[in-house]
C-alpha positions in Angstrom: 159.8 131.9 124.0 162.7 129.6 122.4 163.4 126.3 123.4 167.1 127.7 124.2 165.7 130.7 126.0 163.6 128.0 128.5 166.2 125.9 128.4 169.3 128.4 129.6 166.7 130.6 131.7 166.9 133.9 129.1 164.4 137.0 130.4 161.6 137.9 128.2 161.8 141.0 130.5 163.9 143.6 132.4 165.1 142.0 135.8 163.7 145.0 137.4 160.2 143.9 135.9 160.4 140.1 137.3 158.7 141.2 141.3 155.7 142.9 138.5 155.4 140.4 135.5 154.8 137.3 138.8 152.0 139.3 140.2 150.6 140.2 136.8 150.9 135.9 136.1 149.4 135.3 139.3 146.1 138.3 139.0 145.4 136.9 135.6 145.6 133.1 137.4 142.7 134.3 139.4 140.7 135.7 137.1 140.7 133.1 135.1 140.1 130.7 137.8 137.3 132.8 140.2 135.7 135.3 137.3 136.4 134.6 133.9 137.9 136.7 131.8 134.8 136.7 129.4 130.7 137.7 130.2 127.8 137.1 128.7 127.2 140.5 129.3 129.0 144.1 129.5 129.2 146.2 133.1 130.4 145.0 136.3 134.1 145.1 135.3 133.7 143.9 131.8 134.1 146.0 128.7 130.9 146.4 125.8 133.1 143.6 124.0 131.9 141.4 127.7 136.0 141.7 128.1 137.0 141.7 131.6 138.9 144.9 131.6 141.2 144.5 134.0 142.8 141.5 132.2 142.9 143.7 128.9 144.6 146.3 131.4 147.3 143.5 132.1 148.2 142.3 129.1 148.5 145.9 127.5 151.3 146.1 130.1 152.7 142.9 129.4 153.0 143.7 126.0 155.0 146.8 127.0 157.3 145.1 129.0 158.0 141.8 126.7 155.6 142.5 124.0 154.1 138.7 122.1 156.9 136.5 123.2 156.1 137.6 127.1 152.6 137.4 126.6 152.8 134.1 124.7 154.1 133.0 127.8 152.1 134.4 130.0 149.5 132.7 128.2 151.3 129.6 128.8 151.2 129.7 132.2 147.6 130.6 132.7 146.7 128.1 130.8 148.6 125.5 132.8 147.4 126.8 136.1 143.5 127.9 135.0 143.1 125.1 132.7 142.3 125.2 129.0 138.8 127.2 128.8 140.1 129.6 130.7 142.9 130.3 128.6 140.9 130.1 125.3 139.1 132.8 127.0 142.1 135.4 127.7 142.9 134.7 123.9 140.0 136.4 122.9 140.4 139.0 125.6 143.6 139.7 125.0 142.4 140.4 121.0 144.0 144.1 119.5 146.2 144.2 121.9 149.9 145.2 120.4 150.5 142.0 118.3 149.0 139.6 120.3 149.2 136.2 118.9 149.2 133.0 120.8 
């Protein structure tokens, strides 16, 4: 997200997506803060990659609804509410999803 686009309060999604994206932000806030979104080992809601797979379910429909520039901020916010491990973490679970980049 631009510094214009932060700083005049542009969308990175559809208005009718807003109620959605916040309870997609706030899931992935407690993941990261009371699971992890990485394992040591697959099962138990983590993918053979020891993804959790309900985040990689999230950011597949972030990416649909604001693509890397939505999930880029996403990230951002995460990261400022689960702290920086945690968000180092999603990076690598959010890997091969659409163009993910943070």
């Amino acid at each position: 997200m631009g510094f214009l686009n932060t700083l005049f309060g542009s969308k990175l999604y559809p208005p009718e997506s807003e109620n959605e994206v916040c309870d997609l932000v706030n899931e992935l806030i407690r993941i990261g803060i009371k699971e992890d979104f990485l394992s040591e080992f697959p099962g138990n809601g983590y993918n053979a990659q020891c993804r959790h797979i309900r985040t990689r379910v999230i950011g597949k429909r972030l990416d649909e609804i604001g693509g890397n520039e939505l999930m880029r901020w996403v990230y951002s916010r995460v990261r400022k509410k689960a702290g920086k491990v945690p968000a180092s973490h999603l990076e690598y679970a959010w890997q091969e999803i659409g163009h993910w980049e943070p």
